[in-house]
C-alpha positions in Angstrom: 97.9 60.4 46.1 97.2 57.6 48.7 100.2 58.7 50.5 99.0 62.6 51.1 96.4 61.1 51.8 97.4 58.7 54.9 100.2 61.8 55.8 97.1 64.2 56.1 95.5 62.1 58.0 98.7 61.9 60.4 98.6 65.4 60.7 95.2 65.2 62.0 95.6 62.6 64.2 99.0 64.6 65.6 96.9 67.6 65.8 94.0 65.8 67.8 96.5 64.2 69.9 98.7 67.4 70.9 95.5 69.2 71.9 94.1 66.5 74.2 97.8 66.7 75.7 97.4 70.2 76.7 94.1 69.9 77.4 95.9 67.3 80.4 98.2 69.4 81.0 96.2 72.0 82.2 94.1 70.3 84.2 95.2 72.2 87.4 95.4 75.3 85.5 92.7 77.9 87.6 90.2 79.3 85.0 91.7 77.0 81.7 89.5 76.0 79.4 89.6 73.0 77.4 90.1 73.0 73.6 88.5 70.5 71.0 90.8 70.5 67.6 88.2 70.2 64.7 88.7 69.2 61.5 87.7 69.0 57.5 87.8 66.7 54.7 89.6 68.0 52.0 88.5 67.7 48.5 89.2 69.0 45.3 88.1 69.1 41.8 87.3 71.0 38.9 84.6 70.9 35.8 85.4 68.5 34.2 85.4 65.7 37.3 82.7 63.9 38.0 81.0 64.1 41.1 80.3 60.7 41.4 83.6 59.5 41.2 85.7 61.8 42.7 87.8 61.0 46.0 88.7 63.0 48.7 92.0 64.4 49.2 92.5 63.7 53.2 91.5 65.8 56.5 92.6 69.1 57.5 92.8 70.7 60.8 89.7 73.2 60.6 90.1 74.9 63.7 90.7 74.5 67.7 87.5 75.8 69.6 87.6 76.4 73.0 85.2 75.2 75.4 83.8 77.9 77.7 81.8 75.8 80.1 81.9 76.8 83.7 85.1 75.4 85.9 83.7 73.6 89.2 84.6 76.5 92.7 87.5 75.7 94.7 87.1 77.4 98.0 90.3 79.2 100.2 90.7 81.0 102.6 91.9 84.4 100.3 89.1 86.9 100.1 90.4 87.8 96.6 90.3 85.1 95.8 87.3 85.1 92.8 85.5 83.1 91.0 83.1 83.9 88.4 79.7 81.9 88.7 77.9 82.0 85.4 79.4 83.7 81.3 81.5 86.5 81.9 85.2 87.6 82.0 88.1 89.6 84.3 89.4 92.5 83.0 93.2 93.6 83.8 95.5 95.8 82.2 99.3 95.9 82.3 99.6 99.6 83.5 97.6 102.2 86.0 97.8 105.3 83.9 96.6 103.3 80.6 94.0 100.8 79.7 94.9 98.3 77.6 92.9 95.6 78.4 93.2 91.7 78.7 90.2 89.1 79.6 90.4 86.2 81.9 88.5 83.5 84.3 91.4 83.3 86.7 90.9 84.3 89.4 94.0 84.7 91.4 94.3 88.4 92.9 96.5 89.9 95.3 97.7 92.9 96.6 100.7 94.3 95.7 103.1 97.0 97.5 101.2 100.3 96.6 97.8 98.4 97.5 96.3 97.6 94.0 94.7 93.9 93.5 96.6 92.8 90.8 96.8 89.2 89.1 99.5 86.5 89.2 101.4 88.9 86.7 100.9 91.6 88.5 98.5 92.9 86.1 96.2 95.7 87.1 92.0 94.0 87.6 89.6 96.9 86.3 86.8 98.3 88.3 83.6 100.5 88.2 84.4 103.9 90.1 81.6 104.0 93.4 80.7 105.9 96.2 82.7 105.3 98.8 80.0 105.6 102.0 77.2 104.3 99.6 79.0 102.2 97.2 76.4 102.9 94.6 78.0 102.9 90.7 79.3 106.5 90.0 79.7 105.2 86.1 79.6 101.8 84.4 81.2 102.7 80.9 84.1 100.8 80.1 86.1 103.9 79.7 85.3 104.8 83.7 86.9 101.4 84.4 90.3 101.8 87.0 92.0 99.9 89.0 91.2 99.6 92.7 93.6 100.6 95.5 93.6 100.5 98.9 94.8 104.0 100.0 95.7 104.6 103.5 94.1 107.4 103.6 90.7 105.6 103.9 91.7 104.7 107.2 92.0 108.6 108.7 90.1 109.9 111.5 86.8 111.4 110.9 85.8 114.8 112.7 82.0 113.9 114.1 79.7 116.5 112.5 76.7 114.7 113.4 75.4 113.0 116.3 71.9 110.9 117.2 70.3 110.1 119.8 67.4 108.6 121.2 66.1 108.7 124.3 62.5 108.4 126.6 62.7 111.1 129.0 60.1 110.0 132.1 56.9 112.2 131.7 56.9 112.2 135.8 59.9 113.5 136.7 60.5 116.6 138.9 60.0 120.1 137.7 63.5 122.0 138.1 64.7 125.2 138.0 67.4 125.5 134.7 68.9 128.2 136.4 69.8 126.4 139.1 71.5 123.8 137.0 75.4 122.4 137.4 76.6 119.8 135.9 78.2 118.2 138.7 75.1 118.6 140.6 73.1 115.6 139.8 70.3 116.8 141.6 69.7 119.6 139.7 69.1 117.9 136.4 66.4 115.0 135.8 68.5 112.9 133.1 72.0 112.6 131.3 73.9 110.8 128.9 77.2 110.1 127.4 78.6 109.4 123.7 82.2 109.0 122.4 83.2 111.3 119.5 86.3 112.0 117.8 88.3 115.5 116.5 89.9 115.9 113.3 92.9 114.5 114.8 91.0 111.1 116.3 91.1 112.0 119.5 88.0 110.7 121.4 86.4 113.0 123.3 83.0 113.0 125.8 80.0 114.4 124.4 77.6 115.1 127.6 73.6 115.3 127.0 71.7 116.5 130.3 68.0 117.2 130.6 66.1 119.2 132.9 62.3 119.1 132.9 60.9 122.4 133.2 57.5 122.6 132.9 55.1 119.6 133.4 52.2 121.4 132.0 53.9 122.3 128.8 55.7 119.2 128.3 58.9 121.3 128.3 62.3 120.1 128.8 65.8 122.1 128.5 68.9 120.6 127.0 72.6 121.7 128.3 75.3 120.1 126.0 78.9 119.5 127.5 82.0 118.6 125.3 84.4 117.2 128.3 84.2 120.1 130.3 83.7 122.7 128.1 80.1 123.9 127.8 78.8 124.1 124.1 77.0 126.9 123.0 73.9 127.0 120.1 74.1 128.6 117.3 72.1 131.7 116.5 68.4 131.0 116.4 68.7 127.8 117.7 65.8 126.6 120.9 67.6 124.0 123.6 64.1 123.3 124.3 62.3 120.2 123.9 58.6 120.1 124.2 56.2 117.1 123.4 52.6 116.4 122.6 50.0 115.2 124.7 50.8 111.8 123.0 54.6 112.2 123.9 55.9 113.0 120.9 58.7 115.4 119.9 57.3 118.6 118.3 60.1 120.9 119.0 62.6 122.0 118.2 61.3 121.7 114.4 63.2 118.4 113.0 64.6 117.9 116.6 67.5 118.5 116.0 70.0 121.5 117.6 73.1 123.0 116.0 75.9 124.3 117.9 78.9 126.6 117.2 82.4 125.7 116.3 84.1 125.1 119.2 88.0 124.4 119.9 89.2 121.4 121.2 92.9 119.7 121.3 95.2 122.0 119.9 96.0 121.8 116.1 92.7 120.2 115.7 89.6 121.9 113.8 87.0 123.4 115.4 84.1 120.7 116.8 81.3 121.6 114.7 78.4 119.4 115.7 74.6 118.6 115.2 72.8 116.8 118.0 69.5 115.3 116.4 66.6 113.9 118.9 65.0 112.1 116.0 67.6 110.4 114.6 65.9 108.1 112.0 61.6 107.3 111.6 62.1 104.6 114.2 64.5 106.1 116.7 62.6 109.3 118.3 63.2 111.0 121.9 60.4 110.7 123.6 58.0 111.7 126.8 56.3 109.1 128.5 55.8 107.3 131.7 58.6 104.9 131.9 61.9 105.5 133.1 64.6 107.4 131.3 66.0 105.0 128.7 68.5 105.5 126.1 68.3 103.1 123.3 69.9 104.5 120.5 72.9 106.7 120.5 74.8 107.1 116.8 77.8 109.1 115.7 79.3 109.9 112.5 82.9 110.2 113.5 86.1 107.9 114.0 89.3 107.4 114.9 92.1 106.4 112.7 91.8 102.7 111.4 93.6 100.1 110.6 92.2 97.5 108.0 90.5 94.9 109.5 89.1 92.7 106.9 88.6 93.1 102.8 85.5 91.5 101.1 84.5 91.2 97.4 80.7 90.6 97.6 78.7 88.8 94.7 77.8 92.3 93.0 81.9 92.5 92.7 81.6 95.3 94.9 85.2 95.6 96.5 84.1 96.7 100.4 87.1 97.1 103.1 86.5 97.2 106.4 88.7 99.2 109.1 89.3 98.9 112.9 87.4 102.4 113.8 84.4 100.7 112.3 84.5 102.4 109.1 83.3 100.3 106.0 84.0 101.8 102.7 84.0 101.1 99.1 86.5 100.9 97.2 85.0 99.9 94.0 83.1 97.1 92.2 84.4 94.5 89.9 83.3 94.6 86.5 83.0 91.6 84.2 82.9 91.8 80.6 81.3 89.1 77.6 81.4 89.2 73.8 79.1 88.4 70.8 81.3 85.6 69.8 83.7 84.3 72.4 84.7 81.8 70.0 86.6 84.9 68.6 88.8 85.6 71.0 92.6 85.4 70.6 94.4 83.2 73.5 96.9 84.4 74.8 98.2 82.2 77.5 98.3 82.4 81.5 94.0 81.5 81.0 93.9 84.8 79.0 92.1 86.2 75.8 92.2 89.7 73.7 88.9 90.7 72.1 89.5 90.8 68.4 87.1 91.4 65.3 85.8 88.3 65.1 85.1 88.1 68.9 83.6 92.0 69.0 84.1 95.1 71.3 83.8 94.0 75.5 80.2 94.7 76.6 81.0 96.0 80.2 78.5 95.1 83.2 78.3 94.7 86.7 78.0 90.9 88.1 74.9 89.7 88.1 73.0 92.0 85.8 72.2 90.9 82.0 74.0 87.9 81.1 77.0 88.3 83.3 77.3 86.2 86.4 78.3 86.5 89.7 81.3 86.6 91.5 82.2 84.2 94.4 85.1 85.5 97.0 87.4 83.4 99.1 87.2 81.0 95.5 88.6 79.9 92.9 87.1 78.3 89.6 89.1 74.9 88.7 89.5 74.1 84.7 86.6 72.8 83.2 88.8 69.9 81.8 87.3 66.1 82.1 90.4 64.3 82.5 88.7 60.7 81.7 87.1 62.1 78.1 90.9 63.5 77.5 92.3 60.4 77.9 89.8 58.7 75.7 90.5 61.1 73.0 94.2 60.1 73.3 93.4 56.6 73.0 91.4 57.6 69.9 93.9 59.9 68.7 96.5 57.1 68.9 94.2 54.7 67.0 93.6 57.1 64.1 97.5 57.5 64.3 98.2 53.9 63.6 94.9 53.7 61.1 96.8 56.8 59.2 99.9 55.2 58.9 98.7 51.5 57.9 97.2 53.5 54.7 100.4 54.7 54.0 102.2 51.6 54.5 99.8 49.6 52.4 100.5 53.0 49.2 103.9 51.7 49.5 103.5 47.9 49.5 101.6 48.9 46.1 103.8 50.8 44.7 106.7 48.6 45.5 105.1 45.9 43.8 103.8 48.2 40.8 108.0 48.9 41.0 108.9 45.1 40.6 106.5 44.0 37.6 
């Protein structure tokens, strides 16, 4: 028995001192966690031993736990790059079209030819769906969860449907007679201004604002709006007039805004239809007072086509991409996943896990809510492997190694002399 014994202890040691070898093996690993082998004694008996004097029957490897403690954050100089700052795992999947998902801390992404951020194995990473302008959470259920791809398409020119501004017209100026107004005249209008805006096709185009005071007693002025050259006309019901109180605020037109009809403009494009609003926002307002004519806001919705210029993942996760015609748009946010039991995950390799029954179904979150942490771009979490404490448990290891052994050699010096009696 002495010899099972001493051999079981072998094993043990063996077993203690192959995991502290991977465990150093991996220390460069991004996202690896370090395992600790665990073991049991083993003892056996029956009812008619007695518990006082029975032996044990050796060690047995119980089981190899993982160690999920957080990796230290290795900053570069990839945005997707990502890190994960607190509990919580990545979820990828193999294919596009089906999820079949797969957990992991590393955080090595990239994009690949069609414009998806995939892992090192080209693996698909899962998002929440958003809104693209707003990039609020369209649904957070894991079966909404897709991967993200940066479509060209996001980078296409915007026809300007809307345009702001904000301007102090100067409660002194001349009264003049509309009718008598040209636009290449200056004298026969009080104020003007200019703003870009772009077709369907993103061509830029000149979006002319003029303003002729009217009537000083009334507070009246008229507006005359001027695409290029071409002379835009309001739609039906629509006042050109703008008319403030005694205070010099707007008070009409009614929400100060003025809608015009379609109008052509390069050919093959759609038809320009545009809103011009003179009280863009609660702290942007056109108004009438004794300064001089000052424009300090101007704002329009369109663009030009766009080339990416920069891609972000923020700490939410959400995935934000940013394009040369000034255009920022979502394109989706990261989710992270966590388990009951993360003991119960199956490993996998390449600093993956499946979920399994032991480990329970993912529960699906966005970064930073709940339990799950956040996520850190432009790094990368390092294993959470202490190379000094690995080599100590080889030294240890070893030790038990040669301890395990000596028992066995002494069983056979015994038995050898038991032979020679």
């Amino acid at each position: 028995m002495s010899f099972e014994i001493g051999l079981s202890g072998i094993n043990a040691a063996s077993a203690s001192l192959s995991t502290a070898s991977h465990n150093i093996a991996n220390v460069g690993t991004t996202g690896f966690k370090y395992s600790r082998a665990e073991f049991a004694d083993i003892f056996s008996n029956n009812v008619f031993s007695a518990a006082r004097t029975s032996i044990g029957d050796g060690a047995i490897l119980s089981t190899v736990r993982q160690m999920y403690g957080q990796g230290n954050l290795e900053y570069t100089e990839n945005a997707l790059d990502l890190a994960i700052n607190g509990p919580g795992f990545f979820m990828v999947s193999p294919t596009t079209d089906t999820l079949n998902p797969q957990y992991t801390r590393d955080g090595y992404f990239r994009l690949d030819r069609d414009g998806y951020i995939v892992d090192g194995d080209g693996q698909f990473l899962q998002t929440f769906p958003t809104d693209t302008e707003t990039g609020d959470v369209i649904s957070n259920s894991i079966t909404s969860a897709q991967p993200v791809q940066l479509a060209d398409h996001y980078g296409a020119a915007v026809q300007t449907s809307n345009v702001g501004i904000a301007a102090n017209l100067p409660a002194g100026a001349d009264e003049l007679d509309i009718a008598l107004f040209d636009p290449n005249d200056v004298s026969t209008y009080s104020a003007a201004t200019k703003a870009v805006i772009y077709d369907s096709l993103g061509e830029s185009h000149s979006l002319y604002t003029y303003f002729v005071h009217t009537d000083s007693a009334a507070n009246e002025w008229e507006v005359r709006t001027y695409v290029d050259d071409t002379a835009l006309t309001p739609a039906a019901g629509e006042s050109t007039t703008l008319q403030f109180d005694g205070g010099g605020a707007l008070i009409a037109p009614v929400g100060g805004d003025i809608q015009y009809d379609p109008e052509p403009l390069a050919a093959g494009s759609d038809p320009l239809n545009i809103n011009v609003d003179f009280t863009p926002n609660p702290s942007e307002q056109t108004t009438q007072f004794s300064s001089a004519f000052t424009v300090p806001y101007v704002y329009q919705d369109g663009a030009t086509v766009g080339r990416l210029s920069g891609l972000t993942v923020e700490t939410d996760g959400g995935v934000i991409a940013k394009f040369s015609n000034g255009r920022t748009v979502s394109l989706g946010k990261v989710l992270l996943t966590d388990f009951q039991n993360i003991n119960g995950l199956k490993q996998i390799g390449n600093s993956s896990w499946h979920e399994t029954n032991d480990s329970g179904a993912a529960i699906v979150g966005e970064a930073g809510t709940g339990s799950l942490g956040t996520i850190q771009g432009g790094a990368l979490e390092t294993s959470n492997v202490d190379l000094t404490a690995q080599l100590v448990n080889l030294i240890t290891a070893q030790r038990n190694f040669q301890a395990n052994a000596k028992t066995i050699e002494t069983s056979n010096t015994i038995t050898q002399t038991i032979i020679n009696i």
